[in-house]
C-alpha positions as CSV (number, residue, x, y, z in Angstrom):
1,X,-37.8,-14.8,-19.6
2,X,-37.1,-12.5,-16.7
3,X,-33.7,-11.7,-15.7
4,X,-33.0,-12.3,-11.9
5,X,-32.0,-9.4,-9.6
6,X,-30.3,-8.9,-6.3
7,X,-30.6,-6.1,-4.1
8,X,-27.1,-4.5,-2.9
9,X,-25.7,-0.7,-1.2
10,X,-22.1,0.3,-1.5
11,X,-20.1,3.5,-0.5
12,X,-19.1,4.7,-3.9
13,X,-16.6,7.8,-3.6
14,X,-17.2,8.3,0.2
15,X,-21.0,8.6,-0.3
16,X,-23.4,5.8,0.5
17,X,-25.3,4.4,-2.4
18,X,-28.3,2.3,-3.0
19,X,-30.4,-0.3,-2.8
20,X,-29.9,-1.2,-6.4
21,X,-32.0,-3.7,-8.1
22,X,-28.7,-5.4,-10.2
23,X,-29.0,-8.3,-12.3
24,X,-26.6,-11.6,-10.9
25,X,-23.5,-11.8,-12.7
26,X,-23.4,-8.2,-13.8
27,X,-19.8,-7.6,-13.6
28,X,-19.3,-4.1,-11.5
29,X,-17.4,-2.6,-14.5
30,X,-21.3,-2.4,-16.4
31,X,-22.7,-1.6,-13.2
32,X,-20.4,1.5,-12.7
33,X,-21.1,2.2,-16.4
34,X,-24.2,1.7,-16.7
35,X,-26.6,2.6,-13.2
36,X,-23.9,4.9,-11.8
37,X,-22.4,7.0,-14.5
38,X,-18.7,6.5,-13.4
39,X,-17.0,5.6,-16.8
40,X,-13.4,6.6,-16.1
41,X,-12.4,2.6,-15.1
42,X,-11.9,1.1,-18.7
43,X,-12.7,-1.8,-20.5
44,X,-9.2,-3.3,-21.9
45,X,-8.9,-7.0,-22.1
46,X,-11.9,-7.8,-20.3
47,X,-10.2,-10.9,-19.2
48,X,-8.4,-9.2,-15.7
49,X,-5.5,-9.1,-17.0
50,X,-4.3,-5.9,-18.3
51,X,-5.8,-4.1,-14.8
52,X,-7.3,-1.1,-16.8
53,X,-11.1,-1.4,-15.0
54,X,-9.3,-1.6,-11.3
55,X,-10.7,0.4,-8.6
56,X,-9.6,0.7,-4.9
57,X,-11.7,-1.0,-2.1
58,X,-11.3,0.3,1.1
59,X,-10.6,-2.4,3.5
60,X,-11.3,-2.5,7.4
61,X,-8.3,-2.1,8.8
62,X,-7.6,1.2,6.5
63,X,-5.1,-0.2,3.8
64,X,-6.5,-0.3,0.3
65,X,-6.1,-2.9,-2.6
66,X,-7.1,-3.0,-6.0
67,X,-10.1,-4.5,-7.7
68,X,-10.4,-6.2,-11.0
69,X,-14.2,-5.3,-12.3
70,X,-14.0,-6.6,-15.9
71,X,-14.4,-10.2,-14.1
72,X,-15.7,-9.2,-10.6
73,X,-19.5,-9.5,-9.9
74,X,-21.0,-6.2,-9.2
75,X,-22.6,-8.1,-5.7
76,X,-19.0,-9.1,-4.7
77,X,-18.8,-5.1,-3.4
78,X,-21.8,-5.4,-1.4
79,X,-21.4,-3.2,1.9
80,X,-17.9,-2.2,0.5
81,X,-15.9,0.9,0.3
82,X,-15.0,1.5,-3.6
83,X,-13.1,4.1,-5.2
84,X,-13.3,4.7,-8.4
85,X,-11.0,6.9,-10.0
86,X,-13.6,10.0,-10.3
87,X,-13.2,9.6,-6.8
88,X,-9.2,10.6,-6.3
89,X,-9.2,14.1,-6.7
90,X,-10.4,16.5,-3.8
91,X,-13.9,18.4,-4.8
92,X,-15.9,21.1,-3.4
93,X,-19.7,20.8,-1.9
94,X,-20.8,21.8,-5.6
95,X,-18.9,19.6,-7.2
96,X,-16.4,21.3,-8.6
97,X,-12.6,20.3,-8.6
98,X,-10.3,21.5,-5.5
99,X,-7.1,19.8,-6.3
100,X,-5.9,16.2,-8.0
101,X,-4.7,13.6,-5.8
102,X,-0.6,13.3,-5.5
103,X,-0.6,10.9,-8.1
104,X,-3.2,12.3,-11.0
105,X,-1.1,15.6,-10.2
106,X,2.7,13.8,-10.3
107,X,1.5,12.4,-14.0
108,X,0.2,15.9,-15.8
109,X,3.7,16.9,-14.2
110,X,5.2,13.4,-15.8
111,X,3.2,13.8,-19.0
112,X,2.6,10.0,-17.7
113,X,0.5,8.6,-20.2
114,X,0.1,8.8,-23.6
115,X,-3.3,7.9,-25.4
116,X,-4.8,7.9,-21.3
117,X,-6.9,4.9,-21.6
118,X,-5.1,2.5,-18.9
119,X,-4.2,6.2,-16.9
120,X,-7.1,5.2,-14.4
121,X,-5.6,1.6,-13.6
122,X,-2.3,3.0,-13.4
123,X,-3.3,5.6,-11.1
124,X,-5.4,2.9,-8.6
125,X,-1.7,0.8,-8.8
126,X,-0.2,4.1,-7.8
127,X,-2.4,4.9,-5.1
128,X,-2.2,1.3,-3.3
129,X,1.4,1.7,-3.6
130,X,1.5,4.5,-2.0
131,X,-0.5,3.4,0.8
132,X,1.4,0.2,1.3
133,X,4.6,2.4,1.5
134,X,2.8,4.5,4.2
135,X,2.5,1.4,6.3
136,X,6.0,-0.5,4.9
137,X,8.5,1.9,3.9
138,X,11.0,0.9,1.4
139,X,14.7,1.9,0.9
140,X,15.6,4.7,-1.7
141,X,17.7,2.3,-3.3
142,X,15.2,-0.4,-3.7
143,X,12.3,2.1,-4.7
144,X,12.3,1.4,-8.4
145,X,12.2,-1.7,-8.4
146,X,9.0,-1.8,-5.4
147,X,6.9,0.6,-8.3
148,X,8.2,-2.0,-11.0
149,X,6.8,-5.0,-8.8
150,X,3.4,-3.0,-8.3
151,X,2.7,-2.0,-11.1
152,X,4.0,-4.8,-13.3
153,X,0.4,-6.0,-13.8
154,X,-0.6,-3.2,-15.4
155,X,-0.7,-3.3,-19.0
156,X,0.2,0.2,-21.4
157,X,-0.4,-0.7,-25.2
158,X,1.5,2.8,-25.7
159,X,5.0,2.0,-23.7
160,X,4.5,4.7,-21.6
161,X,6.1,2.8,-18.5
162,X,9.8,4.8,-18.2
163,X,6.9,8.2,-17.1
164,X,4.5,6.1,-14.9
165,X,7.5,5.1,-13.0
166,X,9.0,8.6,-13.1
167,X,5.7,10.3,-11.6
168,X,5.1,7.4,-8.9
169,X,9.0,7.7,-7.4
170,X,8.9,11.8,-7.3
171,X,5.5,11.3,-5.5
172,X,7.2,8.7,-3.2
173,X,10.4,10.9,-3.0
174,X,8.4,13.9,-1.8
175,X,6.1,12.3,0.5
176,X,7.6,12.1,4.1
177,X,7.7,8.9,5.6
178,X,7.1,6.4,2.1
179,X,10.9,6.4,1.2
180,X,14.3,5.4,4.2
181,X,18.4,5.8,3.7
């Protein structure tokens, strides 16, 4: 028995990446995991619904939106833009770290999470947010409850929800141009 495989190339971080040989139906969680090395999307539910394997994918136009890949097919991202949380903060030509992205910083500063293992989901919902504000600002009094409705897919075992929203809404505060009135 031989198992069948399909050819596909992505941008993975802002670097191009393949052909890889990929088995059908291999979800893009094991194909992060397991061909490129990128572990930091988790495994929670593995049924979509507690949003701790999402990644961003870039789309056309320039906004962003979050990916599911505990139940999205590793060939569904063929010829897409991904980012995968590895891929937030700024690094130099060597690899090393430069400076975490708005939102990994505004969560050390938040102490937003607790045990960290649905951190990386929380931080993709944070980001799209963020972008989607860029394009649709939203009223300071109606702020809150824009983060609640964003990230109200995203399941925390630990209840670490009041800091999540904390970091998210000082990163919105301080960001010109996210937040009117």
């Amino acid at each position: 028995m031989t198992i069948e495989t399909k050819p596909f190339s992505l941008s993975i971080n802002g670097q191009k990446a393949g052909p890889f040989e990929v088995p059908q139906g291999m979800m893009m969680l094991d194909f992060l995991h397991e061909y490129l090395n990128l572990t930091g999307a988790r495994m929670g539910c593995g049924q979509g619904i507690c949003h701790a394997c999402t990644v961003i994918v870039e789309n056309k136009d320039g906004s962003l939106r979050e990916m599911r890949t505990c139940i999205t097919g590793a060939h569904w991202f063929a010829d897409k833009q991904v980012r995968t949380i590895e891929g937030h903060a700024k690094h130099d030509a060597n690899g090393k770290l430069v400076a975490l992205s708005p939102v990994q910083q505004a969560f050390i500063e938040h102490f937003a999470f607790q045990c960290g293992y649905c951190t990386p989901g929380f931080v993709t919902g944070a980001t799209v947010f963020l972008e989607q504000l860029r394009r649709e600002p939203v009223s300071r009094a109606k702020l809150d409850e824009a983060i609640i409705a964003a990230l109200d897919k995203h399941i925390c075992r630990c209840t670490g929800y009041v800091r999540y929203l904390e970091a998210v809404r000082d990163v919105a505060l301080k960001t010109p141009g996210l937040v009117v009135g």
